[in-house]
HTML snippet that shows the backbone in 3Dmol.js (N, CA, C, O; Angstrom):
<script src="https://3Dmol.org/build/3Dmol-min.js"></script>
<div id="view" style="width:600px;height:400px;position:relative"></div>
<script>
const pdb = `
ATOM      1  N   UNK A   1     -12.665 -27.378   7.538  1.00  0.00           N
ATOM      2  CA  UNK A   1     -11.841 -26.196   7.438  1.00  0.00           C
ATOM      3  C   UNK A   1     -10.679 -26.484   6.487  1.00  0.00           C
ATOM      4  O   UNK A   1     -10.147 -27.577   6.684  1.00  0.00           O
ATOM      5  N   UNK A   2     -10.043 -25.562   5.257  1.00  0.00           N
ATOM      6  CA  UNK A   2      -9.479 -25.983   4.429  1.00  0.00           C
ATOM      7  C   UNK A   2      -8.075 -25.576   5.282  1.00  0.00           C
ATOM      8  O   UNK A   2      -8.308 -25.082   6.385  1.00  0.00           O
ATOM      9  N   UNK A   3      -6.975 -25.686   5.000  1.00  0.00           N
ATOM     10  CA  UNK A   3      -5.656 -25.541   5.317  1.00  0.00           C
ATOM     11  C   UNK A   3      -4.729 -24.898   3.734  1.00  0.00           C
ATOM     12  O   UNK A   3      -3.546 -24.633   3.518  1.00  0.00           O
ATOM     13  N   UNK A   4      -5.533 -24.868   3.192  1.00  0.00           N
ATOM     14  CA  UNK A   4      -5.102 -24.132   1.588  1.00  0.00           C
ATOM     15  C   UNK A   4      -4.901 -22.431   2.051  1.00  0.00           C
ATOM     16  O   UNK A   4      -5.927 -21.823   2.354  1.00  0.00           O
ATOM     17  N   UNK A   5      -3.389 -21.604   2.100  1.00  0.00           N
ATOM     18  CA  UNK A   5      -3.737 -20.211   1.892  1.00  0.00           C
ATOM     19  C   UNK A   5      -2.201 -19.773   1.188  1.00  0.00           C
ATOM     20  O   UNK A   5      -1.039 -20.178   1.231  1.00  0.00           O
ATOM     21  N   UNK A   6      -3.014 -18.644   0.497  1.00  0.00           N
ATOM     22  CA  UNK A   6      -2.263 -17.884  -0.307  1.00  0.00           C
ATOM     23  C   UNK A   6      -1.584 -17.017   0.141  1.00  0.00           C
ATOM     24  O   UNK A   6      -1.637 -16.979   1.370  1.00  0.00           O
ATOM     25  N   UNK A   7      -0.772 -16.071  -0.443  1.00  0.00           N
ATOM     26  CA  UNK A   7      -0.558 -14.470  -0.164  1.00  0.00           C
ATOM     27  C   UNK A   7      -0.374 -13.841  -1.434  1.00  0.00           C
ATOM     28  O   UNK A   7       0.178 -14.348  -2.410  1.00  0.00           O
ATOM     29  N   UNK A   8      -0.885 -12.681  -1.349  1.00  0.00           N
ATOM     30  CA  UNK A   8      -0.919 -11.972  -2.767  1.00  0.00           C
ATOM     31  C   UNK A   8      -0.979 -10.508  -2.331  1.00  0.00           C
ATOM     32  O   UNK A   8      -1.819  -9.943  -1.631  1.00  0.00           O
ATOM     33  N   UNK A   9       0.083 -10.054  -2.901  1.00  0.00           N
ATOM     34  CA  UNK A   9      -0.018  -8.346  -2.743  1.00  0.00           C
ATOM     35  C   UNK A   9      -0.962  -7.946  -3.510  1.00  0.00           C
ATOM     36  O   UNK A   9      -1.226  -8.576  -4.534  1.00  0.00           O
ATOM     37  N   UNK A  10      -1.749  -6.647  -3.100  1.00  0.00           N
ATOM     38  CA  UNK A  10      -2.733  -5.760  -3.623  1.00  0.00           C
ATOM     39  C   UNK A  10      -1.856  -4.608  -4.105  1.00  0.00           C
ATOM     40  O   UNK A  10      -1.516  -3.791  -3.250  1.00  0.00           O
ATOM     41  N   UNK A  11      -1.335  -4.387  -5.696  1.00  0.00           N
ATOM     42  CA  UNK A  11      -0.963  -2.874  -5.397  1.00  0.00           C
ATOM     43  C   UNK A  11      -2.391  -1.697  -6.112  1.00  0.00           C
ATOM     44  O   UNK A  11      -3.010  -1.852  -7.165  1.00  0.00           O
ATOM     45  N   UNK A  12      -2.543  -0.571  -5.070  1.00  0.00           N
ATOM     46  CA  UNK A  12      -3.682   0.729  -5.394  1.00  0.00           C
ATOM     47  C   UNK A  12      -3.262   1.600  -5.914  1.00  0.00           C
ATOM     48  O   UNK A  12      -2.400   2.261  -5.335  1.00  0.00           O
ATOM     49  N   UNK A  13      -3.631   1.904  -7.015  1.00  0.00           N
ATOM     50  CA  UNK A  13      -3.126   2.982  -8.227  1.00  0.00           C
ATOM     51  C   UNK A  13      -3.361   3.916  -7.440  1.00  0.00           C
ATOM     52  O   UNK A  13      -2.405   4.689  -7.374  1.00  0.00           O
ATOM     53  N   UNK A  14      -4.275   4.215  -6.762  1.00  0.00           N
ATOM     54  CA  UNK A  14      -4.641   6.043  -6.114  1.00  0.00           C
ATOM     55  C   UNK A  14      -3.305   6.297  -5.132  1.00  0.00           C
ATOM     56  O   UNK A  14      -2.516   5.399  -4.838  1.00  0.00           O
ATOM     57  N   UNK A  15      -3.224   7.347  -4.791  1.00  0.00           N
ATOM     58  CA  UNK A  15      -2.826   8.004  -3.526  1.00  0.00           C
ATOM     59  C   UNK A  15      -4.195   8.259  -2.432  1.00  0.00           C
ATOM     60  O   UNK A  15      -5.191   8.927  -2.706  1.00  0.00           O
ATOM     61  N   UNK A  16      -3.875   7.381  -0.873  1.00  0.00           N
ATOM     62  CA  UNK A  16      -5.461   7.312  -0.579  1.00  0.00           C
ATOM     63  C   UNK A  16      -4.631   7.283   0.516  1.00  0.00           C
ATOM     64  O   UNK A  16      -3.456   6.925   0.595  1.00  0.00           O
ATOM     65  N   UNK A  17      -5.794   7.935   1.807  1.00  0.00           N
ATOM     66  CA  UNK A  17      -5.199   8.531   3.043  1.00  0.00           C
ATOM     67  C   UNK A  17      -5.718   7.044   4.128  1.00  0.00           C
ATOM     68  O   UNK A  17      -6.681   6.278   4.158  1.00  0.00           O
ATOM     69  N   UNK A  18      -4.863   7.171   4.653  1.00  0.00           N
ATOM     70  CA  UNK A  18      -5.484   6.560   6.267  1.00  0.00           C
ATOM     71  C   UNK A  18      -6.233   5.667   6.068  1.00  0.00           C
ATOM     72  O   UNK A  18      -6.321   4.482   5.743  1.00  0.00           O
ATOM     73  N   UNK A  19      -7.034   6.979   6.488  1.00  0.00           N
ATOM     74  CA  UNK A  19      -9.092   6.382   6.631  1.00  0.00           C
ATOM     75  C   UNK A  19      -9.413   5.280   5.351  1.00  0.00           C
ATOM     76  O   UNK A  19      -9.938   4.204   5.638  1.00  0.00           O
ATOM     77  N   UNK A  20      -9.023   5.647   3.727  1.00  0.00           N
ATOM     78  CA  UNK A  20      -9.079   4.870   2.993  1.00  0.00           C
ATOM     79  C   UNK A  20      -8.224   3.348   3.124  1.00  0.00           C
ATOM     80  O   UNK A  20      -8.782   2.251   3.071  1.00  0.00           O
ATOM     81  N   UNK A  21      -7.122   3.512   3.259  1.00  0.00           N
ATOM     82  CA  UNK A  21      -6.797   2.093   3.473  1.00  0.00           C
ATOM     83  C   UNK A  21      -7.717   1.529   4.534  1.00  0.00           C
ATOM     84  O   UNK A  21      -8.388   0.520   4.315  1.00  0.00           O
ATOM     85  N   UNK A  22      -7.746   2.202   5.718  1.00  0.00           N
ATOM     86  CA  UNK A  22      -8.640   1.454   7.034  1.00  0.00           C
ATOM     87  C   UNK A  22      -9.637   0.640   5.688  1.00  0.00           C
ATOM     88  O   UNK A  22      -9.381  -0.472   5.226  1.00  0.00           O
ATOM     89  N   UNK A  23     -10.784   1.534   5.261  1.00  0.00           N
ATOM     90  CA  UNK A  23     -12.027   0.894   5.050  1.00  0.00           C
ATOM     91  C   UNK A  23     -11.459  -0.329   3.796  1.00  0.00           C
ATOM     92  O   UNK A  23     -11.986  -1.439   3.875  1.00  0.00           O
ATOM     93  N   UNK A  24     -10.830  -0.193   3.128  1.00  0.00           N
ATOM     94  CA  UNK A  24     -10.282  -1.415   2.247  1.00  0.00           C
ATOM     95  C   UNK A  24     -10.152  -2.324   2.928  1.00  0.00           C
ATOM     96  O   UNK A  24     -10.930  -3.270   2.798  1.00  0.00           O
ATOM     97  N   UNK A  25      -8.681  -2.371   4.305  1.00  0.00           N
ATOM     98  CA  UNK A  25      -8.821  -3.525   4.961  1.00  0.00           C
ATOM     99  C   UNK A  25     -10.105  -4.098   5.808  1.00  0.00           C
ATOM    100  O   UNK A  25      -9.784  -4.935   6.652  1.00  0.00           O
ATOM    101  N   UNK A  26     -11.084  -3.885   5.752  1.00  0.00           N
ATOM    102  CA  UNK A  26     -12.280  -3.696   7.095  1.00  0.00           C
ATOM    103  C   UNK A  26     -12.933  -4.477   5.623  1.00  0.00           C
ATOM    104  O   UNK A  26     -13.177  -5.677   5.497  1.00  0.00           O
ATOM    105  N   UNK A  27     -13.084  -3.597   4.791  1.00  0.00           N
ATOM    106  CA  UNK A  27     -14.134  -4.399   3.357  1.00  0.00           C
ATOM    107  C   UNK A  27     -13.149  -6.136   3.396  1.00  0.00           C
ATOM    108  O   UNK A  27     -13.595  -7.109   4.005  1.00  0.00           O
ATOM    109  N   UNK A  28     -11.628  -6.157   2.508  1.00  0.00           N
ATOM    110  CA  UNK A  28     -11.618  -7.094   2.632  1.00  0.00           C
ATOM    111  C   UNK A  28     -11.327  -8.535   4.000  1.00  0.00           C
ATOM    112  O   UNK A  28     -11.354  -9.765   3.944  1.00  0.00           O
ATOM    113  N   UNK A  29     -11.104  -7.663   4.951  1.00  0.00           N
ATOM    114  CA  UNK A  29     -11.625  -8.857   6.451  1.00  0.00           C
ATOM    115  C   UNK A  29     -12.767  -9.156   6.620  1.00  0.00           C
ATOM    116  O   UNK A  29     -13.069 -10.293   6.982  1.00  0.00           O
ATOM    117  N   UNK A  30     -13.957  -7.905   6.325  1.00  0.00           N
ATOM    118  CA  UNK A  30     -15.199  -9.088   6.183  1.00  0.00           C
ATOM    119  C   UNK A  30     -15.564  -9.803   5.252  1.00  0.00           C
ATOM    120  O   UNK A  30     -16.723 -10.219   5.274  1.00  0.00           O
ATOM    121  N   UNK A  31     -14.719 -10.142   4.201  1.00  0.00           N
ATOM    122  CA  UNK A  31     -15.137 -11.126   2.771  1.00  0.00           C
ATOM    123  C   UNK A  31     -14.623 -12.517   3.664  1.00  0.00           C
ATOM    124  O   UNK A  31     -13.783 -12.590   4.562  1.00  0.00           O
ATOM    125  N   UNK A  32     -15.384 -13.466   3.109  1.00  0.00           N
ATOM    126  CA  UNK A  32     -14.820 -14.940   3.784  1.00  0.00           C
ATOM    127  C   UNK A  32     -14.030 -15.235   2.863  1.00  0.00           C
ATOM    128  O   UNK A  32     -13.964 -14.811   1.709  1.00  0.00           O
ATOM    129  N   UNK A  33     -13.197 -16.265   3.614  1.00  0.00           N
ATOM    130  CA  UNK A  33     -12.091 -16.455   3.217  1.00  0.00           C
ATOM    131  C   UNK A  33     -10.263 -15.977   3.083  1.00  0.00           C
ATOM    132  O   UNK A  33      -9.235 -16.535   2.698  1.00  0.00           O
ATOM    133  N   UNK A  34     -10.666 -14.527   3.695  1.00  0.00           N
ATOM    134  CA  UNK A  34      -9.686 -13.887   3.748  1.00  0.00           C
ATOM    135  C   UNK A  34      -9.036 -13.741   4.997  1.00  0.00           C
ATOM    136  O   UNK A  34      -9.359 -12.716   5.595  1.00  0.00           O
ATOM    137  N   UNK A  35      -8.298 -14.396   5.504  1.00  0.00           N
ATOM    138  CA  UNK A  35      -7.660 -14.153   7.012  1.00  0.00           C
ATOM    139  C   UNK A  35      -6.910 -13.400   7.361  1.00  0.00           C
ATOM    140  O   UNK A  35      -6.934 -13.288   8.586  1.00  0.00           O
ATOM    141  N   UNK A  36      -6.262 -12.831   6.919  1.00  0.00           N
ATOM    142  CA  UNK A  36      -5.560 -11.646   7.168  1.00  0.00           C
ATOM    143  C   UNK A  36      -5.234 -10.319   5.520  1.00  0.00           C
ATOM    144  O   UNK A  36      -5.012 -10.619   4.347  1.00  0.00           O
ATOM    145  N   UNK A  37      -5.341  -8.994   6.137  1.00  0.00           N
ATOM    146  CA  UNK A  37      -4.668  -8.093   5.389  1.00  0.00           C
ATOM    147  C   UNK A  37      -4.281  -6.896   5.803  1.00  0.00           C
ATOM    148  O   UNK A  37      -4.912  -6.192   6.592  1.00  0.00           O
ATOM    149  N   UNK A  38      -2.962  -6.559   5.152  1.00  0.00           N
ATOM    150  CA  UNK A  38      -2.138  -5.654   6.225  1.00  0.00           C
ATOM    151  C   UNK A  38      -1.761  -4.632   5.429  1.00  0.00           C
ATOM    152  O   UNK A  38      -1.799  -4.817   4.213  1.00  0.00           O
ATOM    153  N   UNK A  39      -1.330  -3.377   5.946  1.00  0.00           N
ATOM    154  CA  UNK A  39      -0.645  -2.025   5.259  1.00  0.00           C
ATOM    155  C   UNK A  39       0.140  -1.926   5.876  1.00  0.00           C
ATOM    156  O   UNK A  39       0.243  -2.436   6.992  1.00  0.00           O
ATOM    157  N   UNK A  40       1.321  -0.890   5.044  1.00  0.00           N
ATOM    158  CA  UNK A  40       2.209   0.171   5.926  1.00  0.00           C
ATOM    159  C   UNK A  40       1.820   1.382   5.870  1.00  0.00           C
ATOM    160  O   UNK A  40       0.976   1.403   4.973  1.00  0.00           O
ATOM    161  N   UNK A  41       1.956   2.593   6.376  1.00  0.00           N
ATOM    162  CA  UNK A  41       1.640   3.649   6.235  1.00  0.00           C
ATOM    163  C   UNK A  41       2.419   4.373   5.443  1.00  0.00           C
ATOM    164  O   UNK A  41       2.124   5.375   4.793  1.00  0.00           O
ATOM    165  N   UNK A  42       3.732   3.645   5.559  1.00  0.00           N
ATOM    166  CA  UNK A  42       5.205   4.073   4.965  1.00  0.00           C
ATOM    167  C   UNK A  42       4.996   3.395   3.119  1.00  0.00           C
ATOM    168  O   UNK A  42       5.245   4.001   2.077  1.00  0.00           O
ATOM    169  N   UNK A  43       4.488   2.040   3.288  1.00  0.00           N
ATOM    170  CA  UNK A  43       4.068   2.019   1.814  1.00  0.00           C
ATOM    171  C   UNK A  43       2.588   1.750   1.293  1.00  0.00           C
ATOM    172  O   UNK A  43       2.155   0.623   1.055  1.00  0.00           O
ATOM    173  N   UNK A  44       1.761   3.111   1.126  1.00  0.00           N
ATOM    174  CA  UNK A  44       0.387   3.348   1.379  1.00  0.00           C
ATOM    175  C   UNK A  44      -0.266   2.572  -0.142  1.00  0.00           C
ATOM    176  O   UNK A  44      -1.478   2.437  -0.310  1.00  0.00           O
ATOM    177  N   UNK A  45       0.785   2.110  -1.172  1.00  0.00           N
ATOM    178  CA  UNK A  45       0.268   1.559  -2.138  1.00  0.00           C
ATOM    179  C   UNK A  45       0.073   0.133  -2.046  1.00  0.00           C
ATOM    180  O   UNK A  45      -0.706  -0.343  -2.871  1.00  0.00           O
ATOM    181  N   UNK A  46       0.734  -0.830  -1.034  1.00  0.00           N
ATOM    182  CA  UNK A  46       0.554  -2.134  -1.191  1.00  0.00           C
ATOM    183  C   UNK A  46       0.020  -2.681  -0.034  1.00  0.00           C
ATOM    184  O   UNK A  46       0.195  -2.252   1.106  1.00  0.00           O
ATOM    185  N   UNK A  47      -0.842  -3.944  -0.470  1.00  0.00           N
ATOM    186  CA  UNK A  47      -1.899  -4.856   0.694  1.00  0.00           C
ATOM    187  C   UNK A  47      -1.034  -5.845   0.586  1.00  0.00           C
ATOM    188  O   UNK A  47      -0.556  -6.205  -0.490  1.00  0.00           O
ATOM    189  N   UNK A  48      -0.762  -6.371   1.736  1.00  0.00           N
ATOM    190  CA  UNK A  48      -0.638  -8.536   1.769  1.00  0.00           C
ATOM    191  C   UNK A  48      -1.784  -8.463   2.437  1.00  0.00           C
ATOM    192  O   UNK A  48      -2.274  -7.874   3.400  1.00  0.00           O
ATOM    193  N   UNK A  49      -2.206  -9.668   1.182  1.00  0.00           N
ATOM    194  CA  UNK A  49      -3.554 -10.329   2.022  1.00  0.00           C
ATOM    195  C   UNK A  49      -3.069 -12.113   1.735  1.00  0.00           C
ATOM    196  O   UNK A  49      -2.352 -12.676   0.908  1.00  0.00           O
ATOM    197  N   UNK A  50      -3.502 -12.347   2.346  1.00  0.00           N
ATOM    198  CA  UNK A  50      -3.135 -14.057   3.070  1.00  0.00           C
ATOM    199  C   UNK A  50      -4.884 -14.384   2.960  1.00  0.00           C
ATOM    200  O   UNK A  50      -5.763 -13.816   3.609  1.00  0.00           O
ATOM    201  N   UNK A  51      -5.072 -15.566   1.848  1.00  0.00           N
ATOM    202  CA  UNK A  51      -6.817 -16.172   1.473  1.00  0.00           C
ATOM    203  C   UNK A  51      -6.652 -17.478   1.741  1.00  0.00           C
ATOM    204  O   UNK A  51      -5.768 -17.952   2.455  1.00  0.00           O
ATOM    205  N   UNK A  52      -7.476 -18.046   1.189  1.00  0.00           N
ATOM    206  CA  UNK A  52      -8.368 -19.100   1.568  1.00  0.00           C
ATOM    207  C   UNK A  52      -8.430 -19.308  -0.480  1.00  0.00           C
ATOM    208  O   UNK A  52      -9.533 -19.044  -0.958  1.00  0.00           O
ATOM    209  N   UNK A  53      -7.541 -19.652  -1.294  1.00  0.00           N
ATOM    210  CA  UNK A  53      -8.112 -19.921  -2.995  1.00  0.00           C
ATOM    211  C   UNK A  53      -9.315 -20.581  -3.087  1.00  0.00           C
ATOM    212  O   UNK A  53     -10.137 -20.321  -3.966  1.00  0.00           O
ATOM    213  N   UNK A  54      -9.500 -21.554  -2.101  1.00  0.00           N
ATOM    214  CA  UNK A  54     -10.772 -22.472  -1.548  1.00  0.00           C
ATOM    215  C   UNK A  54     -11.892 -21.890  -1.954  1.00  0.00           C
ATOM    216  O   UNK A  54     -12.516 -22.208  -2.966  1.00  0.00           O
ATOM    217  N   UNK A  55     -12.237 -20.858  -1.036  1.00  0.00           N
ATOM    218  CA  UNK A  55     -13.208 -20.086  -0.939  1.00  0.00           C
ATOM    219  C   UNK A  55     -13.863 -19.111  -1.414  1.00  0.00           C
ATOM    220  O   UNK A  55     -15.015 -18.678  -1.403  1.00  0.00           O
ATOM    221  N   UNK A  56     -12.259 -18.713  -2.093  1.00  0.00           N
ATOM    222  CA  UNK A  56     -12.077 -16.770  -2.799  1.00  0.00           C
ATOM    223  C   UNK A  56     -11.513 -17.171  -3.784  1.00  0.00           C
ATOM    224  O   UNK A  56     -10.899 -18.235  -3.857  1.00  0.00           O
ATOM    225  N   UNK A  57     -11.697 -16.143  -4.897  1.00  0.00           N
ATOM    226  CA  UNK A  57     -10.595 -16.320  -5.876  1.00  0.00           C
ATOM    227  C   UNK A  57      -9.557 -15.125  -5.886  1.00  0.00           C
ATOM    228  O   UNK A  57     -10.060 -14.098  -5.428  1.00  0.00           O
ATOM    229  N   UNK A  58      -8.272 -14.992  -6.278  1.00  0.00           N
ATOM    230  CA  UNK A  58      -7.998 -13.885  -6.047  1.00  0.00           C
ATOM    231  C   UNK A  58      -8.801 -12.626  -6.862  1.00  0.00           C
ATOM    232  O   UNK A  58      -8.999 -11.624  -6.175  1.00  0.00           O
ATOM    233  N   UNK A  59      -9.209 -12.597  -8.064  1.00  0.00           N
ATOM    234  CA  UNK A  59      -9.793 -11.537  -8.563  1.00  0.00           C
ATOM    235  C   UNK A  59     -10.864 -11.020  -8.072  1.00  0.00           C
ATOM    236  O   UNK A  59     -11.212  -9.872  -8.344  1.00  0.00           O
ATOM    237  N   UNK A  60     -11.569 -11.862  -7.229  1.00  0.00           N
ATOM    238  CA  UNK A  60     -12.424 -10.929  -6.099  1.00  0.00           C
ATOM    239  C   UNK A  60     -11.469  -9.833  -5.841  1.00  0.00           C
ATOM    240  O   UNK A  60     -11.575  -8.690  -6.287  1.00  0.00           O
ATOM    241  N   UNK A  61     -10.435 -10.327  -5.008  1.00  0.00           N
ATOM    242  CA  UNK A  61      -9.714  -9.178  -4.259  1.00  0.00           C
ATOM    243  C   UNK A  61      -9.536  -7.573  -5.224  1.00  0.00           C
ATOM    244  O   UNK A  61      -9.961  -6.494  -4.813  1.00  0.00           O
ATOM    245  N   UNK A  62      -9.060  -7.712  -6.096  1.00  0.00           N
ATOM    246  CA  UNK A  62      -9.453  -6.719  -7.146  1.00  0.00           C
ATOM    247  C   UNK A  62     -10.746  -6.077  -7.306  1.00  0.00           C
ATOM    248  O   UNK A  62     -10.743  -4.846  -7.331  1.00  0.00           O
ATOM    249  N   UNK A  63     -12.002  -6.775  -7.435  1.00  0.00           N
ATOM    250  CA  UNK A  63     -12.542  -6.165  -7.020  1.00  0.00           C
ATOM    251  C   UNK A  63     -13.859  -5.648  -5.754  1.00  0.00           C
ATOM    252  O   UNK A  63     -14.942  -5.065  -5.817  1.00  0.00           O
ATOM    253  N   UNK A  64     -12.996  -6.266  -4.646  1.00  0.00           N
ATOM    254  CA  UNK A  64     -13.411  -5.634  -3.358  1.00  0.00           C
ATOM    255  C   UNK A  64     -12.978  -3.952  -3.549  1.00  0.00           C
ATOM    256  O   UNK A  64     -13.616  -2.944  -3.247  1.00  0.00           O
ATOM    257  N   UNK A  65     -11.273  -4.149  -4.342  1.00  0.00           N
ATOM    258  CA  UNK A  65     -10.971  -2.738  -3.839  1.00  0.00           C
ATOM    259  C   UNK A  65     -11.589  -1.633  -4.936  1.00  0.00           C
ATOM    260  O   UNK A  65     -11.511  -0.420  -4.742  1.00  0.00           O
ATOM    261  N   UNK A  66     -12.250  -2.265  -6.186  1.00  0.00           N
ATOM    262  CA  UNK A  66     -12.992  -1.004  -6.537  1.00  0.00           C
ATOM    263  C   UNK A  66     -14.281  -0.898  -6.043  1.00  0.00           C
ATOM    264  O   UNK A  66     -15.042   0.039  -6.287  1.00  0.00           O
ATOM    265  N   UNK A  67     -14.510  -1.796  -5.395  1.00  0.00           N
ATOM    266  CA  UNK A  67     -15.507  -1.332  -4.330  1.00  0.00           C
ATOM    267  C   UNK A  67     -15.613  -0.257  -3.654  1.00  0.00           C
ATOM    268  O   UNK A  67     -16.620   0.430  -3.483  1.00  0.00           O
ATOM    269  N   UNK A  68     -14.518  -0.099  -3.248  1.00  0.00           N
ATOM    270  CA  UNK A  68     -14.194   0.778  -2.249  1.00  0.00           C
ATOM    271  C   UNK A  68     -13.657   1.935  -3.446  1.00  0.00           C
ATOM    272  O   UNK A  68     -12.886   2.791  -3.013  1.00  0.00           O
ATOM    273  N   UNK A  69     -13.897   1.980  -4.420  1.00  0.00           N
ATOM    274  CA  UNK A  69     -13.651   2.763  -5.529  1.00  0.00           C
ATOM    275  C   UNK A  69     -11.916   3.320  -5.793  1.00  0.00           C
ATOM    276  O   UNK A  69     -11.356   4.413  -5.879  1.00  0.00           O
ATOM    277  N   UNK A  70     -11.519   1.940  -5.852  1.00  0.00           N
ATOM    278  CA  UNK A  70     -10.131   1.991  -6.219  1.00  0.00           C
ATOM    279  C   UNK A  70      -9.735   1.187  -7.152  1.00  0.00           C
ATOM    280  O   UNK A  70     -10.308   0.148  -7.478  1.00  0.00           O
ATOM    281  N   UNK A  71      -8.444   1.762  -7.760  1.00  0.00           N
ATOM    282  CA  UNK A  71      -8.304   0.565  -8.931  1.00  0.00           C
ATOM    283  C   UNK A  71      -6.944   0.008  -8.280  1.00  0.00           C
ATOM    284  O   UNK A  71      -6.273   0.607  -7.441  1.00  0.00           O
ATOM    285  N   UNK A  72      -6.640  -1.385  -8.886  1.00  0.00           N
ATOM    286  CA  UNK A  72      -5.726  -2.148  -7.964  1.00  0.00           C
ATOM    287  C   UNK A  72      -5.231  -3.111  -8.903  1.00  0.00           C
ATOM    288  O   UNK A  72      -5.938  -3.294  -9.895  1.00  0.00           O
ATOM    289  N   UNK A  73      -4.188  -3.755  -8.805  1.00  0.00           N
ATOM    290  CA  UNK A  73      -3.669  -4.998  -9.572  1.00  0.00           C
ATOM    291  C   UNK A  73      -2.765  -5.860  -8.401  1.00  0.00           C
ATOM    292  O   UNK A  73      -2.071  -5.383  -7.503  1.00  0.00           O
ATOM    293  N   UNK A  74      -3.079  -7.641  -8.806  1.00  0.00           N
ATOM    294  CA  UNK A  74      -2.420  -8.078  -7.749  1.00  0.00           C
ATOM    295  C   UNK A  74      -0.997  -8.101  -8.185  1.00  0.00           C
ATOM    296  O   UNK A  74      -0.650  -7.805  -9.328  1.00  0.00           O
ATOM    297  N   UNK A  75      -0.302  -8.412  -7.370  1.00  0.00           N
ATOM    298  CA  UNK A  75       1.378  -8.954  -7.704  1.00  0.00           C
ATOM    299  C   UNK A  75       1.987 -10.304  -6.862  1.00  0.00           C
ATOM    300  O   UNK A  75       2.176 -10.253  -5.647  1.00  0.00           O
ATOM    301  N   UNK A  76       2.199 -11.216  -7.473  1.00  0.00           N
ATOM    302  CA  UNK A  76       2.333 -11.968  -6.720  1.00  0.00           C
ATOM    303  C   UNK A  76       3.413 -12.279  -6.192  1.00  0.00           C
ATOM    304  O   UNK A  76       4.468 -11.784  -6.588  1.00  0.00           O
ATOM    305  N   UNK A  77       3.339 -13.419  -4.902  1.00  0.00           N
ATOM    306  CA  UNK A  77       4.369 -13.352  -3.811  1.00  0.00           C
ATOM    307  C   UNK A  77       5.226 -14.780  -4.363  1.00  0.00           C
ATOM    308  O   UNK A  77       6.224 -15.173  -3.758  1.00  0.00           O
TER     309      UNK A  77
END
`;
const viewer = $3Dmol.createViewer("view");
viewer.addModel(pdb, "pdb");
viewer.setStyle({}, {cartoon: {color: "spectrum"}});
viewer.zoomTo();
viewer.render();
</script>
């Protein structure tokens, strides 16, 4: 088990409700490597996600979220 983790804000160009952030965070908690990622509702544009560099790179994270058909840039912590 590595002990290596990051944090890196996600910011999402869209305006996206609720339900959309839900499924972003749900997409990136099931990617390995990623142990935690969080929203506010109050600031619906930015993710902390806390990785594993080990495992993930951050530009996955980018694009998990156009996965979810969003565009995104990280910012770092």
């Amino acid at each position: 088990m590595s002990s290596n983790m990051s944090d890196v804000t996600l910011h999402v160009d869209e305006n996206t409700s609720h339900g959309e952030r839900e499924n972003l965070r749900n997409a990136l908690l099931s990617t390995s490597g990623i142990m935690a990622a969080a929203y506010h509702d109050e600031k619906p544009h930015l993710f902390v996600i806390e990785y594993d560099p080990d495992k993930i790179n951050s530009s996955e994270l980018i694009d998990i979220a156009k996965s979810c058909g969003l565009n995104s840039e990280l910012i770092g912590l």
